[in-house]
N, C-alpha and C positions, 0 to 999 in steps of 0.2 A: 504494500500500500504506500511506498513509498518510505522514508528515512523519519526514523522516530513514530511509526506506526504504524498501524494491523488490521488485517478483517475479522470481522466479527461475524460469521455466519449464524441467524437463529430460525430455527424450525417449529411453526404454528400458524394460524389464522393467517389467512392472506389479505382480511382488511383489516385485522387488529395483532399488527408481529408485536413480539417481545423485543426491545431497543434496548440499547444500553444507557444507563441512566449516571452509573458512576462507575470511576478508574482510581485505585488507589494502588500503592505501592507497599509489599509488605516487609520482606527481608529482601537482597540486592538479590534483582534477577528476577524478583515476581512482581506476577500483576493482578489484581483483585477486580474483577469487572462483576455487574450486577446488574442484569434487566428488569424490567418491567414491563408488563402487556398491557390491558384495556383495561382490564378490569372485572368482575361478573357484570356490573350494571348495564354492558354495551353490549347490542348485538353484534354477533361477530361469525363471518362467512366459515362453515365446518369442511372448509378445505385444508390442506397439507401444503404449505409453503415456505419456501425457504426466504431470508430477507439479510441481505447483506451490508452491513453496519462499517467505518471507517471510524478505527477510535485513535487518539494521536496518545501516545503513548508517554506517561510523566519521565523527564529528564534522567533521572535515574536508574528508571530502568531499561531504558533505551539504549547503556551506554555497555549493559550486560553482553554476554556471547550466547547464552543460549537463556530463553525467558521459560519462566513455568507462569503461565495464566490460567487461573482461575476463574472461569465462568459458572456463578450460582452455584459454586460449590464440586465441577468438575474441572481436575486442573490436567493440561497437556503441556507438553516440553513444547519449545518452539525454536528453532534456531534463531538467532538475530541476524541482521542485518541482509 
């Protein structure tokens, strides 16, 4: 996604995705991301879609070699750069 950040691919409703809301930093080399959907009070299309997110990644851990992020509680290794 370019230098100092990442995609964020998430899977649900195709008019109400889950987006990333916040980016924090925890020990060097991780990233703590965390979505948010619609909510129950919206109607929301019962299709299967995927929605791809651009998050810029805090200074810190950008400058890691290999990142572990954290989405909602599932974390992946990620190469940097």
């Amino acid at each position: 996604a370019g230098a100092g950040s990442i995609y964020v691919m998430t899977w649900g409703s195709g008019s109400c995705p889950n987006l990333p809301t916040s980016v924090s930093t925890g020990d060097a080399g991780e990233v703590v991301i965390r979505t948010v959907g619609a909510g129950d009070d919206v109607a929301c299309s019962d299709d299967l879609a995927v929605t791809t997110s651009v998050v810029r990644l805090p200074t810190a851990a950008s400058q890691a070699h290999v990142l572990l992020v954290q989405i909602d509680g599932t974390t992946t290794r990620v190469p940097a750069g």
